[in-house]
Legacy VTK file of the C-alpha trace (Angstrom):
# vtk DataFile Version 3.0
C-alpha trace
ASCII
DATASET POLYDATA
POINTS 255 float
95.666 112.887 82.384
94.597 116.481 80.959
91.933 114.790 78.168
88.496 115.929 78.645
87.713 112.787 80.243
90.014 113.203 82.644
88.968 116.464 84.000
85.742 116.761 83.864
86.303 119.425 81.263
84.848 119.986 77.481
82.950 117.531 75.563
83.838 114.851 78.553
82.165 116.169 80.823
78.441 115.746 79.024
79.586 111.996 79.514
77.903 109.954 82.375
80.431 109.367 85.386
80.750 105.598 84.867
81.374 106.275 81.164
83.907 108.862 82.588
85.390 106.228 84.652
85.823 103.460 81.626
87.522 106.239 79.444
89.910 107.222 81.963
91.024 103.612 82.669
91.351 103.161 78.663
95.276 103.993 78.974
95.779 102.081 82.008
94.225 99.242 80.508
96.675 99.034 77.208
99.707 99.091 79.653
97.926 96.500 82.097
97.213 93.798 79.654
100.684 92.909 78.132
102.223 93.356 81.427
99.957 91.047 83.169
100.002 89.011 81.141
103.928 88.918 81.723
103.610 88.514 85.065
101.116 85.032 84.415
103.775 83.583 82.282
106.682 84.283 84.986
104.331 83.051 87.613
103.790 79.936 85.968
107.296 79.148 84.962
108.045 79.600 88.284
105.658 76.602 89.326
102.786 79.050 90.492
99.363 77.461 90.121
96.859 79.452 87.655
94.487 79.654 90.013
96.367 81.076 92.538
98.345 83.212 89.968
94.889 84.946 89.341
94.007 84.955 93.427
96.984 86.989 93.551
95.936 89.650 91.110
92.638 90.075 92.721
93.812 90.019 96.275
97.112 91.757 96.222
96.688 93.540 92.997
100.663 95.090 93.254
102.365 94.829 90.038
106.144 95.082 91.369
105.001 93.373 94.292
103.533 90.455 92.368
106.437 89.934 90.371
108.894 89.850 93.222
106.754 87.331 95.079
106.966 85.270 91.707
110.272 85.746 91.554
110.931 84.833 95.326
108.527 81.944 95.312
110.866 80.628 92.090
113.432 80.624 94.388
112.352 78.854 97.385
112.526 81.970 99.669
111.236 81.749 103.120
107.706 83.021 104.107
109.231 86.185 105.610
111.861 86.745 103.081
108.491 87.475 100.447
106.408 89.500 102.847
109.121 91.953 103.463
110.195 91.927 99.704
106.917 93.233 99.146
106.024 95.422 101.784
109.521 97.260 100.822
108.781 97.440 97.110
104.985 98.802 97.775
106.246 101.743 100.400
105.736 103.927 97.704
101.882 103.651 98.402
102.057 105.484 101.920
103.438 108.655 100.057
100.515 108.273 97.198
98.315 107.716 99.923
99.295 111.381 102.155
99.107 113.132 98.599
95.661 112.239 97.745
94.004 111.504 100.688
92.785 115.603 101.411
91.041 114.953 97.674
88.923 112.074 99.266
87.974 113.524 102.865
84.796 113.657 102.255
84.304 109.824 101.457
83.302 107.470 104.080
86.423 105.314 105.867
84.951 102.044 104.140
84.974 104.121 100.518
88.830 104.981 101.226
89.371 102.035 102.436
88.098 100.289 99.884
90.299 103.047 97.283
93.674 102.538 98.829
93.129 98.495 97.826
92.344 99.294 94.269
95.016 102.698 94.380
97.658 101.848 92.118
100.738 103.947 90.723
98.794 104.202 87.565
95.523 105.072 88.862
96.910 107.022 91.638
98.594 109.267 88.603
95.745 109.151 86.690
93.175 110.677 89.354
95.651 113.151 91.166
96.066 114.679 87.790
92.227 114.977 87.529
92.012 116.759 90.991
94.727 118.869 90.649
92.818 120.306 87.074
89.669 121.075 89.164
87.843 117.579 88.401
84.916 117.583 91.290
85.204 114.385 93.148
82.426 111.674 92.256
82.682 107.918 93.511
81.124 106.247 90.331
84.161 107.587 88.452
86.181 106.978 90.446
85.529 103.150 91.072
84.532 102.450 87.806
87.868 103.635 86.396
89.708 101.226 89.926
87.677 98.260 89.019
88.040 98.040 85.104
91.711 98.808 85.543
91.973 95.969 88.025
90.114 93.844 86.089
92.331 93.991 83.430
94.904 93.021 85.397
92.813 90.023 86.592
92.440 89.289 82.993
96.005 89.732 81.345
96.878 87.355 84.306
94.811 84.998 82.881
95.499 84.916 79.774
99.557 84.432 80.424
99.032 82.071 83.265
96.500 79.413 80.982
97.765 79.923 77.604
101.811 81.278 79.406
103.385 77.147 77.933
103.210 78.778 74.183
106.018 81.466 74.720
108.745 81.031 75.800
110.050 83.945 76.276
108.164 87.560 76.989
111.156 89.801 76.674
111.240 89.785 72.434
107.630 91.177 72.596
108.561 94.010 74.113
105.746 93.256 77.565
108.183 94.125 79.952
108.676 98.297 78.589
104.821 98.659 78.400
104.923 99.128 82.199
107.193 101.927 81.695
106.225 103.880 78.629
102.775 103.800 81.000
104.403 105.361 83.593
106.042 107.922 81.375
102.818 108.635 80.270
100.948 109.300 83.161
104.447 111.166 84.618
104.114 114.165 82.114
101.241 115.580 82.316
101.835 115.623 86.260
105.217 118.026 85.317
102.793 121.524 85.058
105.429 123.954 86.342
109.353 124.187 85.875
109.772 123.095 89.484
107.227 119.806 89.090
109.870 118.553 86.329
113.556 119.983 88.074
112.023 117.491 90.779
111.031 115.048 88.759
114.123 114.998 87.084
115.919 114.985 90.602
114.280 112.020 91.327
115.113 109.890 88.757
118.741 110.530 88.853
118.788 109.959 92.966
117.067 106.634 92.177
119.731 105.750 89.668
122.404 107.051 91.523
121.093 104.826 94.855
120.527 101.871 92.679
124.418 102.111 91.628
125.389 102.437 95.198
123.709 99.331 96.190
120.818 100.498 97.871
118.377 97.986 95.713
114.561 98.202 96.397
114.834 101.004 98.899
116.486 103.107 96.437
112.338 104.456 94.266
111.243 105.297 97.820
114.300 106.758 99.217
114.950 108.901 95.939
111.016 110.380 96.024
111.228 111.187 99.953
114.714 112.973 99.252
113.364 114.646 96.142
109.934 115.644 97.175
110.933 116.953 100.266
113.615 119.357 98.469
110.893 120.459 95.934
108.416 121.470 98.911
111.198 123.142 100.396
111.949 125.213 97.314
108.030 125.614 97.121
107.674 126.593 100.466
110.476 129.395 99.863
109.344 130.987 96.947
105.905 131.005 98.284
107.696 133.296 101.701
109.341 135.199 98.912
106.364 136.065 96.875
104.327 136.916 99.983
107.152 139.115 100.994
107.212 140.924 97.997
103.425 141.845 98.044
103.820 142.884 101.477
106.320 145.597 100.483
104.561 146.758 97.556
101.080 147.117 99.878
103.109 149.228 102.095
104.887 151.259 99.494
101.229 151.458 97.959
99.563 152.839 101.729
102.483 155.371 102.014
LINES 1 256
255 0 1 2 3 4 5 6 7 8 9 10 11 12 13 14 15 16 17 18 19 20 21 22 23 24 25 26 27 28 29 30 31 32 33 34 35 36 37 38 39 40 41 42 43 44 45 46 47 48 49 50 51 52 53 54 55 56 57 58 59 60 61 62 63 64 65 66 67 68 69 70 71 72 73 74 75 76 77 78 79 80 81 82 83 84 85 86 87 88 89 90 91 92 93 94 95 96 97 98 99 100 101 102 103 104 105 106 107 108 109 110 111 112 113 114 115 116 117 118 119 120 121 122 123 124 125 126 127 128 129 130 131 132 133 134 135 136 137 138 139 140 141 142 143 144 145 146 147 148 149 150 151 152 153 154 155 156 157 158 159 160 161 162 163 164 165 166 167 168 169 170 171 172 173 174 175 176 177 178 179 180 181 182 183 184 185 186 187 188 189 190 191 192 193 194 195 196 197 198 199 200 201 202 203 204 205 206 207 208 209 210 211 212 213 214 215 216 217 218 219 220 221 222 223 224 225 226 227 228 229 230 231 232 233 234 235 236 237 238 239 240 241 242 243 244 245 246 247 248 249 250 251 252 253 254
């Protein structure tokens, strides 16, 4: 996000880093509540114990995956039916992973280990968008803003799974768009150049159009390799035409 907090830029950065931390998981907090909370209720009505309803958001911490494994589990799929389900819905994560990875080199293989469990789409967007707006890398932030976001989770999956038998239904609240207004939200401040948002935009209709054709789960991961790999192309050739162009004008300059 481009607030102060965020970047480590203004009044923010006078802040302590775990303070730092706690404000930039503030947004993904307000979208984690309601939609954990969702996914307690569906877990329950779909005969999944409390307790492991809340083991499950502090093990696997996946909020697609989670609710596809609720889902599935509802059903009476197979073992290996749920464990692919969810590795194919959390693919996504090895992409996240290459992109942010250079940003935490300098962290020790337990430290990025221990990241990539906590990394989320939310607090993936949410610290990429800090590095790329200079923010210098410091692990208290860092994990403080993981951990409070993941124990919200924890929490809104608590409160649906114990207190879930009230309501009925979740869909008349309005829980199951908080998800995506969050990712909207963490999506456009990410868009900082024409060809950030022509890609974005790229994406979202490939996904669509994939999702029409069939495709199902595949079709997020498939649409973001297709479209990211046609905006670094682009990149890649303006960059060649750029450098070209200052080549020519230090040679006209040296005749």
């Amino acid at each position: 996000m481009s607030c102060p907090a965020a970047t480590g830029k203004g009044a923010g950065a006078a802040a302590s880093p775990f303070w730092d931390g706690v404000r930039r998981a503030l947004p993904i907090v307000l979208g984690y509540v309601p939609v954990a909370f969702a996914f307690g209720v569906l877990a329950v009505k779909n005969h999944i114990p409390p307790s492991l309803a809340i083991a499950m958001s502090m093990l696997i911490f996946a909020g697609s995956g989670q609710f596809v494994l609720a889902g599935l589990w509802g059903a009476g799929a197979g073992a290996l039916s749920v464990i692919v389900a969810v590795f194919v819905v959390n693919l996504r994560h090895l992409l996240m992973s290459a992109a942010i990875a250079p940003h935490l080199s300098s962290l020790p293989r337990w430290q990025r280990g221990l990241f990539g469990f906590e990394m989320t789409d939310e607090t993936f967007g949410v610290h990429i968008t800090a590095f790329q707006h200079g923010w210098k890398l410091a692990t208290t932030t860092l994990f403080t803003c993981n951990v409070t976001a993941q124990l919200s989770w924890i929490a809104g999956t608590a409160l649906g799974a114990f207190c879930g038998g009230l309501i009925t239904d979740v869909k008349p609240l309005g829980l199951d768009y908080a998800l995506t207004a969050m990712f909207l939200a963490l999506v456009v401040p990410q868009c900082s150049s024409r060809l950030h948002l022509l890609t974005g935009i790229f994406a979202a209709v490939l996904s669509l159009g994939f999702k029409m054709a069939g495709m199902g789960q595949w079709n997020v991961v498939a649409a973001t390799i297709v479209a990211a790999t046609a905006g670094t192309a682009l990149f890649l050739r303006q960059e060649r035409r750029e450098g070209r162009g200052q080549d020519g004008n230090a040679g006209g300059a040296a005749v």
